[in-house]
GUZALO-325744 format. One record per residue (C-alpha): residue in one letter; x, y, z. Coordinates in steps of 0.1 Angstrom, whole numbers. Layout:
! GUZALO-325744
type->A&u->X&v->Y&w->Z $
...
END
This chain:
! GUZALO-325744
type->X&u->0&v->0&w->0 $
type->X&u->32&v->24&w->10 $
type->X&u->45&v->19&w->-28 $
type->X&u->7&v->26&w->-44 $
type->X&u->3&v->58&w->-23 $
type->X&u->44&v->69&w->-31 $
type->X&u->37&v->62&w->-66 $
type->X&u->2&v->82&w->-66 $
type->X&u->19&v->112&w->-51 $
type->X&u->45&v->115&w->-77 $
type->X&u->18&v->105&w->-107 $
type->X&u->13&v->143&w->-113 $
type->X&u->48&v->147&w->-118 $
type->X&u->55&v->123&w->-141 $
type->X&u->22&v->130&w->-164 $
type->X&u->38&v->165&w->-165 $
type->X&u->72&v->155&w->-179 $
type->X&u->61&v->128&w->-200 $
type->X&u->34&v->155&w->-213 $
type->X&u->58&v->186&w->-221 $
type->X&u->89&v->168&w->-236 $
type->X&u->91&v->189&w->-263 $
type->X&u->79&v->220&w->-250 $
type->X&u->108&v->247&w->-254 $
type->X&u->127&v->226&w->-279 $
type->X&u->139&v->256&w->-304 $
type->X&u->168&v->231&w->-321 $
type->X&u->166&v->196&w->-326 $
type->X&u->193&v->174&w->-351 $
type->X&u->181&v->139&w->-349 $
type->X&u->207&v->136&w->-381 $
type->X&u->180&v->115&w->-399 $
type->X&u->201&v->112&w->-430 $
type->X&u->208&v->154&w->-427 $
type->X&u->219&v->184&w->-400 $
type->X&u->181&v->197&w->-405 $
type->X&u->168&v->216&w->-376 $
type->X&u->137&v->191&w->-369 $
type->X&u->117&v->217&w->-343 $
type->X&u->100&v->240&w->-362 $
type->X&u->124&v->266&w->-358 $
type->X&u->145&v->263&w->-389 $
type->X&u->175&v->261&w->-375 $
type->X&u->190&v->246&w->-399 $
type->X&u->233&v->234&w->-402 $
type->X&u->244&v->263&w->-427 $
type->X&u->278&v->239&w->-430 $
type->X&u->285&v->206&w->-427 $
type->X&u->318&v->184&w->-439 $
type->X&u->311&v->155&w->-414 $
type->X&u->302&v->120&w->-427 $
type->X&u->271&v->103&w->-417 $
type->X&u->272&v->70&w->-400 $
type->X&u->250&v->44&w->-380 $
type->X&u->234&v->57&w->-351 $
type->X&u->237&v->37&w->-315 $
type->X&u->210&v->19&w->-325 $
type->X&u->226&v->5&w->-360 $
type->X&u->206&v->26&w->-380 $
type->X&u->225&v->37&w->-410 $
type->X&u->232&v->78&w->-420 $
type->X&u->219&v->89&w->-387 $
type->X&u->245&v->101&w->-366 $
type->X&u->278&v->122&w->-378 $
type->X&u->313&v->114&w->-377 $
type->X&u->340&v->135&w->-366 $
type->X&u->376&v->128&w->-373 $
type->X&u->388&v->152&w->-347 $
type->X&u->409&v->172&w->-371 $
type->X&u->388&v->191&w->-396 $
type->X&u->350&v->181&w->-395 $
type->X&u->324&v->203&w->-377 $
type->X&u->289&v->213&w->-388 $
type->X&u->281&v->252&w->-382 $
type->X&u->246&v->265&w->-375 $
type->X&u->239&v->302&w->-380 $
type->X&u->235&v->326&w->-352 $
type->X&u->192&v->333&w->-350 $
type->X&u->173&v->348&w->-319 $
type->X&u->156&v->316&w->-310 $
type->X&u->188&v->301&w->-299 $
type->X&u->198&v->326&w->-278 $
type->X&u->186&v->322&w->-245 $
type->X&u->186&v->345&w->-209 $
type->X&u->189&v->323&w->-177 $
type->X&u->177&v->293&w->-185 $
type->X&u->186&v->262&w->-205 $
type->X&u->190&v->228&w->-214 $
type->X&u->213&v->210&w->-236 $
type->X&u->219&v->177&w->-248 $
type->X&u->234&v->149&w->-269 $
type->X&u->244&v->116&w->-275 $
type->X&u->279&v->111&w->-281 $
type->X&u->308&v->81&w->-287 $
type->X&u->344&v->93&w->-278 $
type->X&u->368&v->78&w->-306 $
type->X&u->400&v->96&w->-298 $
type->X&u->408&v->128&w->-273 $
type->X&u->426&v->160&w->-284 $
type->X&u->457&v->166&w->-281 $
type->X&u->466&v->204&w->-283 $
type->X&u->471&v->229&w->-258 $
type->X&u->448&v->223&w->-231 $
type->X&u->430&v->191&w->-242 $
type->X&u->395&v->201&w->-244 $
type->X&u->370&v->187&w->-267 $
type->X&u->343&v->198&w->-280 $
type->X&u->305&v->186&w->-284 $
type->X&u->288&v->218&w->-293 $
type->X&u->303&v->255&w->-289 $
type->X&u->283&v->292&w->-291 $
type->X&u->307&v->312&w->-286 $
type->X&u->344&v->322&w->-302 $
type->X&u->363&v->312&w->-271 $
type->X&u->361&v->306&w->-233 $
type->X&u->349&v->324&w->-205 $
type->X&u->330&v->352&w->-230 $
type->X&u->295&v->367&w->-214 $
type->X&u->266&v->346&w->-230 $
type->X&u->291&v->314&w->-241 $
type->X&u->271&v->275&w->-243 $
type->X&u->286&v->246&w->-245 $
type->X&u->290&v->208&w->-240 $
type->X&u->326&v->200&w->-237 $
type->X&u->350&v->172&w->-219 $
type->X&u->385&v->170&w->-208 $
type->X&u->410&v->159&w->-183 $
type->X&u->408&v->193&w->-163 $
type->X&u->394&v->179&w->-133 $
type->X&u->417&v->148&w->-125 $
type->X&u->452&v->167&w->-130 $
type->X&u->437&v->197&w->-108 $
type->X&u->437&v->220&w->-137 $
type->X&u->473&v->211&w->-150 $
type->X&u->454&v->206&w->-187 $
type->X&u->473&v->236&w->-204 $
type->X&u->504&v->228&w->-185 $
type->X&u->520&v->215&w->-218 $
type->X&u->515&v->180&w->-208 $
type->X&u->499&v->150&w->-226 $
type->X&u->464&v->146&w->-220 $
type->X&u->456&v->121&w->-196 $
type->X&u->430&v->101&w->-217 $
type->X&u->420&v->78&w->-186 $
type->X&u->404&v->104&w->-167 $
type->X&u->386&v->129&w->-187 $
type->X&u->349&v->141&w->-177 $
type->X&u->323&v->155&w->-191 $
type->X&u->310&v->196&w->-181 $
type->X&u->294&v->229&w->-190 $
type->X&u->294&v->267&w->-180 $
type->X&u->298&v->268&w->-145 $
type->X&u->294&v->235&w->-140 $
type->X&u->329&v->222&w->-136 $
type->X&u->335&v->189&w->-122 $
type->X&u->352&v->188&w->-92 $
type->X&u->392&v->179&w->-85 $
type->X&u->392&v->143&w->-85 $
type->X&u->368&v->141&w->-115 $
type->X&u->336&v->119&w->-114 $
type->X&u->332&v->78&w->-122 $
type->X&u->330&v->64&w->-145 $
type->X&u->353&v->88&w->-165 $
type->X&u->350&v->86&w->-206 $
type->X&u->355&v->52&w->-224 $
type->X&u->364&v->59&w->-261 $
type->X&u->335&v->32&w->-281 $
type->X&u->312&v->35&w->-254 $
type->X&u->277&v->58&w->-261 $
type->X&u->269&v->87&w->-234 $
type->X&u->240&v->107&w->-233 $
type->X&u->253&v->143&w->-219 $
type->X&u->226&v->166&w->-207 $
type->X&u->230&v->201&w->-194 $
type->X&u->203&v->223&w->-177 $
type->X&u->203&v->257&w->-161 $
type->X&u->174&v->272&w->-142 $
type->X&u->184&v->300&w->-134 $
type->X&u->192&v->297&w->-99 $
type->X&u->213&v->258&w->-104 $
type->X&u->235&v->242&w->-131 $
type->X&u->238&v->202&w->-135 $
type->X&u->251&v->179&w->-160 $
type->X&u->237&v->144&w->-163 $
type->X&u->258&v->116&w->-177 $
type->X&u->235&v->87&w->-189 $
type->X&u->206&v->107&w->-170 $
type->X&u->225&v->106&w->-139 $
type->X&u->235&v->140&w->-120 $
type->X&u->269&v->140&w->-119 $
type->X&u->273&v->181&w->-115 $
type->X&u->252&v->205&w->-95 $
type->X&u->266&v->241&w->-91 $
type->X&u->251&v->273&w->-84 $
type->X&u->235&v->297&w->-119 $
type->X&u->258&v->328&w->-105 $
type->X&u->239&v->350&w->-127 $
type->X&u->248&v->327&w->-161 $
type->X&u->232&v->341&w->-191 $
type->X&u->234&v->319&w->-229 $
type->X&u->229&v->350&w->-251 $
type->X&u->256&v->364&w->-280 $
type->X&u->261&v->366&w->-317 $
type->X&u->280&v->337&w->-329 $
type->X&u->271&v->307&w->-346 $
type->X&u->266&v->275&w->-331 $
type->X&u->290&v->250&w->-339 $
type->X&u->293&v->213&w->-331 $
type->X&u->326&v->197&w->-332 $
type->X&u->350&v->223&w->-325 $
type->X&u->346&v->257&w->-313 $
type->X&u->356&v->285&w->-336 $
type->X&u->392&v->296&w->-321 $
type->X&u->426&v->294&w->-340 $
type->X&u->445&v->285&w->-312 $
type->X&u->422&v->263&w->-293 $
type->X&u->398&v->246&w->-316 $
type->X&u->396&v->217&w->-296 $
type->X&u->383&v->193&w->-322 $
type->X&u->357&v->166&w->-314 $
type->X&u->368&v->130&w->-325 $
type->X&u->337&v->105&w->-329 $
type->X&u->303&v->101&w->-333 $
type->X&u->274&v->126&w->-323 $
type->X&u->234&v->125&w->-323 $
type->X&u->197&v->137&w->-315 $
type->X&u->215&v->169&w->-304 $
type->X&u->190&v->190&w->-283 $
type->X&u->186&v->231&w->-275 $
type->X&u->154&v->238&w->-250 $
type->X&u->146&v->274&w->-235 $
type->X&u->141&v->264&w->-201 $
type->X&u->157&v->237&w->-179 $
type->X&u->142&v->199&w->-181 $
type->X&u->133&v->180&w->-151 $
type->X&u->149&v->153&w->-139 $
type->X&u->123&v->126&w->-152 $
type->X&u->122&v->146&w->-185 $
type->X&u->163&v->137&w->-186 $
type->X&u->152&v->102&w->-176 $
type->X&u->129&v->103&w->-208 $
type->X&u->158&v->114&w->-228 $
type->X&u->184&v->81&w->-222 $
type->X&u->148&v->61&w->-227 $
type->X&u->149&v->49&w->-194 $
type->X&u->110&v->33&w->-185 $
type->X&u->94&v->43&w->-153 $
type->X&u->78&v->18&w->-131 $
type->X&u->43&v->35&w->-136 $
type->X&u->17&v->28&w->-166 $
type->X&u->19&v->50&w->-190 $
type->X&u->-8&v->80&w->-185 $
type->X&u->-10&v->92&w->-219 $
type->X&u->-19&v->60&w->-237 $
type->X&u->-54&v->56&w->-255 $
type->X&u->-79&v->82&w->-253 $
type->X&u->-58&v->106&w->-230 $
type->X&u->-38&v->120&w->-263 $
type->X&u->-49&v->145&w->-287 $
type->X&u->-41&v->132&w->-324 $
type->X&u->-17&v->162&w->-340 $
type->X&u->-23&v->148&w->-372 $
type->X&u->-39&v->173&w->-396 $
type->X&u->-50&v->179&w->-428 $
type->X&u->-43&v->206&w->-454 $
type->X&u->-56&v->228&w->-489 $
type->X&u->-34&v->252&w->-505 $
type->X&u->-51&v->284&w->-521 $
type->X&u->-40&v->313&w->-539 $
type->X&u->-6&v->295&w->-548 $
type->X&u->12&v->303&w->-516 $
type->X&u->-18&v->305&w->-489 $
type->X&u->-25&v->270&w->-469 $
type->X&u->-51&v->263&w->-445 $
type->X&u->-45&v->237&w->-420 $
type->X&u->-70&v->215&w->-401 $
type->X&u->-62&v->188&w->-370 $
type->X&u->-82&v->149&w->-387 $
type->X&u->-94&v->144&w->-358 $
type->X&u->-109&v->158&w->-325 $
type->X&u->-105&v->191&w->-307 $
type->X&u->-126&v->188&w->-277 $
type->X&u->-102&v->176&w->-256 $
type->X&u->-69&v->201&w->-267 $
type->X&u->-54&v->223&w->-245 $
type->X&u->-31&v->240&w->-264 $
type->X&u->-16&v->234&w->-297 $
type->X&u->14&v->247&w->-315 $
type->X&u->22&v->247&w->-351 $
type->X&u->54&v->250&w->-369 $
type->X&u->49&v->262&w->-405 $
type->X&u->88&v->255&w->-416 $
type->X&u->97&v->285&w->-424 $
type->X&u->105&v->299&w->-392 $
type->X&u->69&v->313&w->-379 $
type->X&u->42&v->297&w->-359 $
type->X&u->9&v->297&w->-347 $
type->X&u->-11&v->286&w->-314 $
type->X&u->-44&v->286&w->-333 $
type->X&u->-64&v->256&w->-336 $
type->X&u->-73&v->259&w->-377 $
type->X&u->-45&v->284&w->-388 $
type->X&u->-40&v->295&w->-424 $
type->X&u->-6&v->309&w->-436 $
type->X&u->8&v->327&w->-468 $
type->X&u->46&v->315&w->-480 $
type->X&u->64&v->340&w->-490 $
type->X&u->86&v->319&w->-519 $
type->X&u->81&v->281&w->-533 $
type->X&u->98&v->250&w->-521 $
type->X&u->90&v->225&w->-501 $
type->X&u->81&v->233&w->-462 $
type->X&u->81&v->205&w->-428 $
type->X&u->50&v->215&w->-413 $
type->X&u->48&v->204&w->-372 $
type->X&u->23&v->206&w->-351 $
type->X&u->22&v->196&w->-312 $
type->X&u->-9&v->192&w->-295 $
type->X&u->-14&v->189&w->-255 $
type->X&u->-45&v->174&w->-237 $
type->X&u->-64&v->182&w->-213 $
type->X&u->-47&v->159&w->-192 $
type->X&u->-12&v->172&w->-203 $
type->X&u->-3&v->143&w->-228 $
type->X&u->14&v->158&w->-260 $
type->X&u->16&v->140&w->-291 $
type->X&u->37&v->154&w->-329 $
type->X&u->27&v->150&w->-364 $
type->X&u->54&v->164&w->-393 $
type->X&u->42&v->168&w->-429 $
type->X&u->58&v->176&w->-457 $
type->X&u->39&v->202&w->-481 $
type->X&u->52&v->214&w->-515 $
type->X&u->44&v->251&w->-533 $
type->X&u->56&v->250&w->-569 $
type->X&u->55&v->275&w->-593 $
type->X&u->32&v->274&w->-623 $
type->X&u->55&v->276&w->-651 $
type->X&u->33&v->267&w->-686 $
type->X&u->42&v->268&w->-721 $
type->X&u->23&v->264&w->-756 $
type->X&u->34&v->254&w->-792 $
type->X&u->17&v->264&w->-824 $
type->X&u->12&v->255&w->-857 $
type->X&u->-5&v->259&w->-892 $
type->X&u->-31&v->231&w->-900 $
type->X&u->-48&v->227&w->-933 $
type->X&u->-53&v->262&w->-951 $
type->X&u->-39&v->286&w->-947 $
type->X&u->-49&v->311&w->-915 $
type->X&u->-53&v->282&w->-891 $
type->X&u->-35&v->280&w->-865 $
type->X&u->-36&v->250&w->-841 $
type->X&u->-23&v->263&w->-801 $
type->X&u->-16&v->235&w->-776 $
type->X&u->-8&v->235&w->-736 $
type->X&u->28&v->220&w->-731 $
type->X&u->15&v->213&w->-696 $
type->X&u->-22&v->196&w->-692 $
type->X&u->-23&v->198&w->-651 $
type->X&u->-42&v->232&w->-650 $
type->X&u->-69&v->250&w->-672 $
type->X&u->-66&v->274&w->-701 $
type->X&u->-85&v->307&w->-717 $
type->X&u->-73&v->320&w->-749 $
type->X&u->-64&v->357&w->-765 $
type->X&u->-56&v->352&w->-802 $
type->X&u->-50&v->385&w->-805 $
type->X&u->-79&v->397&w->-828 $
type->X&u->-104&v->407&w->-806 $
type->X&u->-115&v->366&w->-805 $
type->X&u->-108&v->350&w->-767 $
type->X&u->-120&v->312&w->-755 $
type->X&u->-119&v->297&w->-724 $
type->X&u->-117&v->260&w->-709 $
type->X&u->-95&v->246&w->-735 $
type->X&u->-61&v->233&w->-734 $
type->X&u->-60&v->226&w->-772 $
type->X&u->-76&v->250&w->-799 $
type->X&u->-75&v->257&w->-836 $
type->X&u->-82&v->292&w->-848 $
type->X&u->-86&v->308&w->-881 $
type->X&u->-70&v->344&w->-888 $
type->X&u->-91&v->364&w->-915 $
type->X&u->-62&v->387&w->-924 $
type->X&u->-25&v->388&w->-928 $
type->X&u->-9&v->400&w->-898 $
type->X&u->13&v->398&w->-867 $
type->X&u->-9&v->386&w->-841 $
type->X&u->0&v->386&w->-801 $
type->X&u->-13&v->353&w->-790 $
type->X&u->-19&v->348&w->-750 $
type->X&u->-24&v->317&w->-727 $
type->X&u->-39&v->324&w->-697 $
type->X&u->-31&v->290&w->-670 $
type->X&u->-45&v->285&w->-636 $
type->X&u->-43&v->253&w->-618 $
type->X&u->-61&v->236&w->-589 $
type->X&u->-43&v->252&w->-560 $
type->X&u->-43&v->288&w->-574 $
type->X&u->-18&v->295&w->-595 $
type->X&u->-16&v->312&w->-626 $
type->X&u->11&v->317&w->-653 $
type->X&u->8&v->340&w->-687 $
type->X&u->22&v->331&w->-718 $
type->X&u->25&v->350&w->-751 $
type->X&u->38&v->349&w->-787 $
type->X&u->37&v->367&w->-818 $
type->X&u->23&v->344&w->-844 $
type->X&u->29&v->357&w->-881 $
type->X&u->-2&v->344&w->-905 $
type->X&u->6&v->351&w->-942 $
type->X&u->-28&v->345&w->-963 $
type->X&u->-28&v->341&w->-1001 $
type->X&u->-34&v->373&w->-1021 $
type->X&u->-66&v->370&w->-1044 $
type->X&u->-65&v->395&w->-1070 $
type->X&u->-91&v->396&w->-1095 $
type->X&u->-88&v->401&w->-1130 $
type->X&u->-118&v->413&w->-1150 $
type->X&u->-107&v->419&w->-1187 $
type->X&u->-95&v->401&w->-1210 $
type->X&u->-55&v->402&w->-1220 $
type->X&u->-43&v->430&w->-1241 $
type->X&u->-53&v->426&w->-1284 $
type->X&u->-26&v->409&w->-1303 $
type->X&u->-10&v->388&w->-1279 $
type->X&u->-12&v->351&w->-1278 $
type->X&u->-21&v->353&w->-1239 $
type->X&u->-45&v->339&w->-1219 $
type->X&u->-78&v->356&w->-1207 $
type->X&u->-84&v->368&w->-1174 $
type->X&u->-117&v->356&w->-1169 $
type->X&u->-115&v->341&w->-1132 $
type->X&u->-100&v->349&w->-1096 $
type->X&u->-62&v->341&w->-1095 $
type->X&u->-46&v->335&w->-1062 $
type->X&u->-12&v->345&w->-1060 $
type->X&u->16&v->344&w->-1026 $
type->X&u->22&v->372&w->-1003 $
type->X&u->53&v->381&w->-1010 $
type->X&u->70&v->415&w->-1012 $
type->X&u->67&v->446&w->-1035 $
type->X&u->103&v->456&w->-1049 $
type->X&u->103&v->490&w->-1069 $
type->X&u->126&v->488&w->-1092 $
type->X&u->120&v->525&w->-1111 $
type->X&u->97&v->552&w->-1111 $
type->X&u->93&v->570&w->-1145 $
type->X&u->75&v->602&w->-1151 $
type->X&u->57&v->597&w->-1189 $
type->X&u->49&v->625&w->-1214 $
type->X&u->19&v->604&w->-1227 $
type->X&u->-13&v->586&w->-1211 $
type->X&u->-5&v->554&w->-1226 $
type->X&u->26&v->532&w->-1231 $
type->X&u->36&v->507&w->-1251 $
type->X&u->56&v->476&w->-1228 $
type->X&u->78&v->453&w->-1246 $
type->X&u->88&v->424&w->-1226 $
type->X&u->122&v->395&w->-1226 $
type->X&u->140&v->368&w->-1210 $
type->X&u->170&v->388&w->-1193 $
type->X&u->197&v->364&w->-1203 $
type->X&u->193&v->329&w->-1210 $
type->X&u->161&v->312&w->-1223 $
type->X&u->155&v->295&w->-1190 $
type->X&u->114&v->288&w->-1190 $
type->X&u->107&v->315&w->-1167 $
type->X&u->72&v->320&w->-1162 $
type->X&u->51&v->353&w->-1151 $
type->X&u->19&v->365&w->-1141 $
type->X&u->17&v->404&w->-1144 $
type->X&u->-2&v->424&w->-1118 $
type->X&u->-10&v->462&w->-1130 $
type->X&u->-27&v->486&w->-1106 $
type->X&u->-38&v->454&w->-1084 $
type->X&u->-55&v->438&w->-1113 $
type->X&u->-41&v->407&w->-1131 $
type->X&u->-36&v->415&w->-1165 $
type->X&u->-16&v->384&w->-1183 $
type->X&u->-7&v->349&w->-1164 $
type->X&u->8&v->318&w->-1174 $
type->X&u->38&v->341&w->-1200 $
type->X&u->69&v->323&w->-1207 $
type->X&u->99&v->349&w->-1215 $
type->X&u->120&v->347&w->-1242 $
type->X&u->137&v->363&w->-1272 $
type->X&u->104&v->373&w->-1284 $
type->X&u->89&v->406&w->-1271 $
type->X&u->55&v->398&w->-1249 $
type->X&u->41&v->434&w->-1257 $
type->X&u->15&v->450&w->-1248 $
type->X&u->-4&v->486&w->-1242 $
type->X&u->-8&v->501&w->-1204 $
type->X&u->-38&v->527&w->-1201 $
type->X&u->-17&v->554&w->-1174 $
type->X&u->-45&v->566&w->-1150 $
type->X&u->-42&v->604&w->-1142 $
type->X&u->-61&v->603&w->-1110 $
type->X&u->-39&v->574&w->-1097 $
type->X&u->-4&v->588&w->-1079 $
type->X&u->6&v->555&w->-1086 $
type->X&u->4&v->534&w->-1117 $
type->X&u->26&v->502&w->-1108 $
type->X&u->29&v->473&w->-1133 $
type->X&u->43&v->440&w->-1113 $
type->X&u->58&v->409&w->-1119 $
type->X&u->52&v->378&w->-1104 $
type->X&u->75&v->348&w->-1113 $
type->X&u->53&v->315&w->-1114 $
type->X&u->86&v->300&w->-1114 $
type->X&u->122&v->307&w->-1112 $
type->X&u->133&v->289&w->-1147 $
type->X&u->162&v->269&w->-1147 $
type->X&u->185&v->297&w->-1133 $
type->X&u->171&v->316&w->-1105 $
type->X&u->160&v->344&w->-1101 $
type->X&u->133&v->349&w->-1125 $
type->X&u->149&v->381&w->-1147 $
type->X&u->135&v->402&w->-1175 $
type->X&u->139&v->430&w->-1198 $
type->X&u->113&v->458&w->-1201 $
type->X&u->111&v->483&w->-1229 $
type->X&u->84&v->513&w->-1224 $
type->X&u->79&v->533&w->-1251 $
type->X&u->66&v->567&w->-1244 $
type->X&u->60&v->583&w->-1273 $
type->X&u->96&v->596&w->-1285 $
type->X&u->112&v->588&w->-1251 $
type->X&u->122&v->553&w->-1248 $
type->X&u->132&v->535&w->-1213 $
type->X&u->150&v->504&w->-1204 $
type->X&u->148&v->486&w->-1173 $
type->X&u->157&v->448&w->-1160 $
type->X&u->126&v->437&w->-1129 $
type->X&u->139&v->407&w->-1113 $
type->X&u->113&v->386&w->-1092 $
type->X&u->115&v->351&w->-1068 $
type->X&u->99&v->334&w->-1042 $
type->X&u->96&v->363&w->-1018 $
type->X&u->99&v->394&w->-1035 $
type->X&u->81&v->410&w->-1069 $
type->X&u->97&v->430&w->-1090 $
type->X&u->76&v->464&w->-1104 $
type->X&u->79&v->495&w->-1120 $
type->X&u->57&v->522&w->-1111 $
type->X&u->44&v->552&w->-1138 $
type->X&u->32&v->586&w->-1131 $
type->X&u->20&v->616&w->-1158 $
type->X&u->38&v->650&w->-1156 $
type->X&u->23&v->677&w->-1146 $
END
């Protein structure tokens, strides 16, 4: 009956510890496979050059080796790991090998650039306390007798059993209250010293390994894990908890007395996410969630807006009623919408096929010419007129974000020009009795030529070698002869000059480029008593022309 009511009285106690574990926790490094800070606070290593390596349990790339010569891992200075009075700090270490140099300390973790400097932390061991502080005496250290400490928590002369075993696996914890300092070896007190004021506030980095001094670097050789940083001292039962050391009680948070932390989530507006506990709420106390990029909330159903994409560890801790605590991490993911579209002409000419590179979102459509369409991801459109055309893809996908794309799109429609005469008398030429569609291609003035008369007479030839080159002529925007093969013969012909025109241009359009390219020939305009010469060259992308006007 004595035990029951001994164990009764200390219940509260224990539900407490058990409960509130990771309260305070603002830096955690379980080295699962990385030097990630896994506490919310984003304290994550800004350096590392240690290898990874089994854990005490055997589990492989979960701890960090240290050769005890150059490797350290280096965590940048942030508020939430600088403290005022009170503290805890922890990890798990295996000595392989003690240091050497001048004064034989070695270090576990180090903020601070060297000894006895206002706001320094630090886990540390040496042999300090066995030779009565004969350490930086220029002696060998005495690797049989070396003990683990912290700020002012020194062991005394003499040392403490058992001293440091290289091989063997120690858990070392350090807490400060503000009023007392301890150290715990294997979650047994081995130090207890009085706070004298002790403060854990400065600007340095936080290193672990070695502490960041020329002259005394003392360099950590072996193997380190699930280091710990808490704002406030641990209990003793919550030290217990950390070297997983079972209590003789039942555990009080099993079944119904826990509050699942697992939650749900939706991301809006690209960079906006709401989150939502799966389960219950009735029976929550308080709850605390990390967002992973350094902020939190105590709300039950917060919502929070990223400020750039990537890939976020969401936490969340929840506390009972009853004090039991329980943690859920989640990995959520913000990616930017980044869409394309390709285009091409289908069928005749004008249509234009437009196709989404990326299908996981919806599309709307801006051709360009006043036309728009919405809810499609492929489309074909047809442009009416010639033209450079700014088409735009508008993309939006399920969580919100959008993404604009745009390209010119050149469409380059066939010219129909219709001729409504027949060809000039005394020509063995084809009449002009339908529409003839001809290529955009274009317009190359070759000469303008001021004419005495209102009508000429045009006298056309193969410029060089008979070659088969074949011509339609265009005057005024009218065909007027198609299907003409140059040669040594003159193709001739009278022009009607229209006064009222500024312009009178006669073009020609090769149907072909002969056997030598380009298509070349030699006109002869006879304007009365003046008599002009002039060689038009046309090809695939540009017609030659000649354009007349009357003097005035």
């Amino acid at each position: 009956m004595s035990r029951l009511i001994f164990l009764l009285l200390f219940l509260p106690q224990i539900v407490l510890s058990q409960g509130t574990l990771n309260t305070g926790l603002i830096a955690w490094y379980p080295f699962n496979g990385n030097a990630n800070d896994e506490s919310g606070y984003n304290n994550n290593a800004a350096y590392i050059n240690a290898e990874l390596t089994s854990d005490r349990f055997g589990n492989p790339k979960s701890a960090y080796l240290f050769n005890g010569t150059s490797n350290y891992i280096r965590i940048p200075n942030s508020p939430s790991i600088n403290m005022a009075d009170k503290i805890t700090l922890s990890a798990w270490v295996k000595v392989n090998g003690f240091y050497n140099g001048t004064c034989h300390g070695n270090t576990v973790l180090m903020k601070g650039d060297e000894d006895y400097l206002t706001g320094n932390y630090m886990i540390r061991f040496e042999d300090h306390a066995y030779t009565h502080g004969q350490n930086c005496s220029g002696r060998p250290p005495d690797t049989k007798h070396q003990n683990f400490h912290g700020p002012n928590a020194m062991a005394p002369y003499g040392g403490y059993t058992p001293y440091i075993e290289t091989g063997q696996w120690y858990n070392v914890t350090y807490t400060c209250d503000g009023t007392t300092v301890k150290v715990y070896v294997n979650c047994e007190l081995k130090i207890s010293s009085p706070a004298n004021g002790y403060t854990f506030s400065n600007r340095y980095d936080l290193f672990l390994g070695k502490m960041r001094h020329s002259q005394y670097p003392y360099w950590f050789n072996g193997v380190m894990d699930d280091v710990r940083i808490y704002n406030r001292a641990l209990s003793e039962s919550e030290v217990l908890q950390l070297c997983n050391k079972k209590l003789d009680t039942p555990d009080p948070c099993m079944g119904n007395n826990t509050v699942s932390a697992k939650f749900d989530h939706t991301i809006s507006n690209c960079l906006s996410a709401s989150f939502e506990l799966s389960g219950s709420t009735k029976k929550i106390k308080n709850i605390q969630w990390f967002f992973g990029d350094g902020t939190s909330s105590d709300k039950t159903s917060p919502s929070h807006l990223y400020k750039k994409y990537g890939t976020y560890k969401v936490k969340v801790i929840t506390t009972s009623k009853t004090g039991c605590t329980d943690t859920f991490t989640r990995e959520i993911q913000f990616k930017e919408l980044r869409t394309d579209f390709s285009y091409s002409e289908q069928g005749d000419p004008g249509n234009i096929q437009l196709r989404a590179k990326n299908n996981n979102a919806s599309y709307s459509w801006d051709f360009g010419d006043g036309s728009i369409l919405a809810n499609e991801s492929a489309v074909t459109h047809t442009y009416n007129t010639s033209g450079q055309y700014m088409a735009r893809m508008f993309a939006k996908n399920s969580t919100g974000c959008t993404d604009t794309v745009e390209k010119k799109i050149a469409v380059i429609l066939p010219i129909l020009i219709t001729g409504t005469g027949s060809a000039p008398p005394g020509n063995s030429t084809l009449p002009v009795t339908a529409p003839v569609q001809l290529e955009k291609r274009t317009k190359d003035i070759t000469r303008n030529i001021e004419l005495d008369n209102d009508s000429v007479t045009i006298s056309l030839y193969d410029n060089g070698i008979i070659d088969g080159d074949s011509i339609t002529l265009v005057y005024n925007n009218e065909v007027i002869l198609v299907h003409q093969l140059l040669s040594s013969k003159p193709l001739t012909f009278i022009l009607k000059i229209d006064k009222g025109r500024e312009s009178n241009e006669l073009m020609m359009y090769a149907e072909n480029l002969g056997s030598i390219p380009p298509n070349t020939a030699l006109m002869i305009i006879n304007d009365g008593n003046n008599r002009y010469q002039v060689n038009v060259s046309s090809n695939k992308s540009s017609n030659g022309a000649v354009s007349f006007t009357i003097k005035r």
